[in-house]
C-alpha positions, 0 to 999 in steps of 0.5 A: 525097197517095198516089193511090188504090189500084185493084182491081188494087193490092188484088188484089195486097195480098189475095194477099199478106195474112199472115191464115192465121196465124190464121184458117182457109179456111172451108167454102163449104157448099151450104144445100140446104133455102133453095135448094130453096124459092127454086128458085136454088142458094145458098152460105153461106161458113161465116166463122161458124166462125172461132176468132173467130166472125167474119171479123173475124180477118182483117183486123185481124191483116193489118194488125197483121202490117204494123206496126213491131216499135216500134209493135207494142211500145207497143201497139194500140186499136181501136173495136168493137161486138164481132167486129174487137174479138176479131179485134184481142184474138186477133191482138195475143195472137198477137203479143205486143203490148197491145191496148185495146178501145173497145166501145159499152155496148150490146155483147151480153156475150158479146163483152165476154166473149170479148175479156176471155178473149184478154187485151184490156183491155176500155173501155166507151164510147157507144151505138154505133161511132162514139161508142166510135170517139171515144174510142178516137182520144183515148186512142190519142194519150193514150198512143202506141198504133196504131190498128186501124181496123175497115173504113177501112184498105187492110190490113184491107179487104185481108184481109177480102178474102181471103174473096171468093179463098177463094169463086173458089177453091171454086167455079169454077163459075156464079156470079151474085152474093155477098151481103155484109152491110155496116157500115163497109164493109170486108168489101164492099170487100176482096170488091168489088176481088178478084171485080171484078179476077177475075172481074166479071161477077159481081154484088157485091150490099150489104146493109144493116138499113133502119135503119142503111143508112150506106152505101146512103145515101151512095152516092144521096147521092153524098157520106158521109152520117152517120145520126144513129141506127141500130138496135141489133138487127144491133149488127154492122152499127150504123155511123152513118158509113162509111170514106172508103176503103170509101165510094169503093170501094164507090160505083164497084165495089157493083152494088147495095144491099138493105135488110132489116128484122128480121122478115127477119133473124130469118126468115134465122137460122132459115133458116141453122138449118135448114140449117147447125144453126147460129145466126148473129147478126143480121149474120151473116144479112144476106146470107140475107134479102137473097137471099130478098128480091132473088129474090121481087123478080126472080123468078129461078129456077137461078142461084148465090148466095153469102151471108157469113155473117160472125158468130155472136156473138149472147147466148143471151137474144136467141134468144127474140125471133128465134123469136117474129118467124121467123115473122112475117118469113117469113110464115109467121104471120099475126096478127088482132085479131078482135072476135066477138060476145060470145055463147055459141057465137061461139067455137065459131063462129069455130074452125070458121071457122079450120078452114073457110080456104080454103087448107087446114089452119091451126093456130092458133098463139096466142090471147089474149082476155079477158072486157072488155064485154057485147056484144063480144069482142076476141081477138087471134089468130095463124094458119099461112100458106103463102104471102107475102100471105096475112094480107090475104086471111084477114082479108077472109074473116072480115070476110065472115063477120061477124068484124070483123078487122084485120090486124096482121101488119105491126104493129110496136106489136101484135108487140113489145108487144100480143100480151103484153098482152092480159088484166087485170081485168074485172067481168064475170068473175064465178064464173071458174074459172082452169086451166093445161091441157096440149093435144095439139098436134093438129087437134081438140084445141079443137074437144073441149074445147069440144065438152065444154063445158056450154052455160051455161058460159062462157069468159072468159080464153083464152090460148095461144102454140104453142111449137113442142112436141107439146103446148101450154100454154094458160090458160083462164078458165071462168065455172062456177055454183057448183051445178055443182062436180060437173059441172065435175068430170066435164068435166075428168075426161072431158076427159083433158087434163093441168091445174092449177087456179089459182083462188087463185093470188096472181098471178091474183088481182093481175092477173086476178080481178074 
């Protein structure tokens, strides 16, 4: 049995590695908005910017670059959720030998997509890594092929750790530690065995989701531990079972681990954005929410961190729920379930309550209610914060002010399913006229409407969702008497807002009108 590889060995093979024949240096770029608000200087290494997408690339074609002429004319295979996949596809049309790819069905498209267009012969198999993994290993005996592992070979871990060289390289100055996104393990340890042998004073930091936390797990539990599930929404990093090779690397050369959840992914993506104009996929922001995380758990302040970005592979449909949870994973929206008593002027009341928040100037950032008893009004209602912990102290006040409230930010069931559910039919709503109207997004824009209002009116629907325009779309239902036509008339006309009336819509009358 060969004895294992030292930081020393791997520091050789990283220097050596044949990876520039496809890939490129990336940029290491500072992200000067993040750091501004964490008051610590943060670098994001662009591996995003890869022909790629991905830093994927570079091991796969160091280890290909080390085959045989004999092994590379029968071919290779790989397992993949998506970015060793086209790494393996790209290096393979480089050399001019096959490649078979193995990819859990649960892979976004656009990576199916992308491996098809280099000329990998695409297999479709299991729910995640290491269902496809299986597969892969019987057809690589079936027909001779050489395996291309993802993470557990020491040419791959080699060079993908020509990342942490380039790092060193661009910034010789401070730094006290790179954030590395971790699914098998190998990117963490082709960076743990090059900053270790050069430069160990800096801390090499993992970071998993909460819920595929592999190889966190299995350095507490001192042995590898398989997860019998993982979640699907970082597809990257969705390893049941990490390497044998990156689990011993990782256990004696990782100075610690931190585990996200996807409220702080979706945070750390808009965050990239900001900074870069660009969209990483959830894996690729890995490194970013943990750095927030480990600074509001430290409270530090001028120190240097690196963050991987390691993929920007991500379906264009996934975008609308990272915007919808950016928020909620910044804490920059709170969400209540408020019950108001079911009256004219509760409404009116509670607005003036929103605008009334110690802390400033809040923007109602979505409003959903529907007419449902007598006594009672549930609404479910989501505000602007400031600050982390905000959510606890705002539904303490409303609660003061008679507005039973709960709290829901942290709600996993009332984020993903409620807030689109709130509505249906209710005998109450009797005389309801339906609207579309087009509010300014501006202080005051409600406040008018229901200043024009006439008190007898009633408002039995309201629903509204800021979508980060000048203007917002918001449906309204009003209980108008059928003598007061001319007057409703003049309200809307007084009014000025931008509406289309939906009364007899068939929609409305399927899933709304009484």
């Amino acid at each position: 049995m060969p004895r294992p590889l030292k930081p020393a060995d791997y520091l050789k093979k990283i220097l050596t590695a044949r990876v520039y024949d496809v890939a490129h240096e990336t940029p290491l770029e500072h992200a000067k908005n993040l750091s501004r608000r964490l008051h610590n200087k943060v670098l994001l290494k662009r591996e995003d910017t890869q022909p790629v997408f991905s830093f994927k690339l570079r091991g796969a074609y160091n280890k290909m670059a080390h085959l045989s002429a004999a092994q590379l004319k029968k071919g290779v295979i790989c397992a993949s959720a998506g970015n060793h996949a086209q790494g393996v596809a790209l290096g393979a049309h480089k050399l001019g030998t096959r490649a078979v790819i193995v990819m859990p069905t649960t892979t976004p498209q656009v990576k199916i997509d992308a491996v098809k267009a280099l000329g990998g012969e695409v297999v479709l198999h299991g729910d995640s890594y290491s269902d496809a993994y299986t597969h892969a290993a019987e057809i690589e005996k079936k027909q001779g092929l050489t395996f291309v592992h993802p993470f557990d070979d020491p040419d791959v871990i080699a060079g993908q750790g020509t990342i942490a060289m380039e790092i060193l390289r661009q910034h010789q100055g401070p730094l006290d530690a790179v954030f590395v996104a971790i699914g098998g393990g190998g990117l963490i340890s082709g960076v743990a065995n090059y900053i270790k042998a050069v430069r160990p004073e800096i801390k090499v930091i993992g970071v998993q989701m909460s819920d595929s936390d592999a190889m966190a797990r299995s350095v507490e539990a001192k042995k590898r531990v398989t997860l019998p599930d993982v979640g699907l929404f970082s597809d990257g990093t969705a390893v049941k079972l990490v390497g044998e090779e990156t689990f011993r690397i990782a256990r004696g050369l990782v100075d610690g681990y931190i585990r996200v959840d996807t409220d702080a992914v979706c945070a750390a993506i808009k965050d990239v954005f900001v900074d870069t104009r660009s969209i990483v996929e959830p894996s690729g922001a890995l490194a970013v929410a943990a750095i927030k995380q480990y600074v509001a758990t430290h409270k530090t302040k001028g120190e240097t961190y690196a963050a991987i970005l390691c993929g920007a592979n991500m379906n264009f449909d996934r975008l609308r729920f990272v915007a919808e949870r950016a928020e909620v994973g910044e804490e920059r929206e709170a969400l209540f379930a408020v019950t108001i008593p079911e009256e004219r002027g509760s409404f009116r009341r509670f607005c003036e309550l929103v605008g009334a928040l110690p802390g400033g100037q809040r923007n109602v950032t979505e409003f959903n209610y529907r007419i449902s008893d007598s006594q009672k009004a549930h609404v479910f209602v989501g505000l602007t914060t400031t600050a982390r912990g905000e959510s606890q102290k705002i539904a303490a006040n409303f609660n003061r002010h008679g507005f039973e409230t709960l709290d829901l930010t942290h709600d996993e069931l009332a984020k993903e399913h409620i807030r689109h559910m709130v509505g249906g039919h209710s005998q109450l709503a009797r005389d309801e006229r339906l609207l579309r109207f087009v509010f300014p997004e501006r202080p005051g824009a409600l406040m008018k409407f229901l200043s024009l209002m006439k008190p007898n009116w009633n408002i039995s629907l309201f629903h509204y969702r800021n979508q980060g325009a000048d203007y917002g779309r918001i449906l309204v239902g009003l209980q108008v008497p059928a003598a007061e036509e001319k007057a409703f008339a003049r309200f809307l006309d007084t009014l000025g807002y931008p509406y289309i009336e939906e009364t007899h819509n068939p929609v409305y009358r399927l899933f709304l009108q009484a």
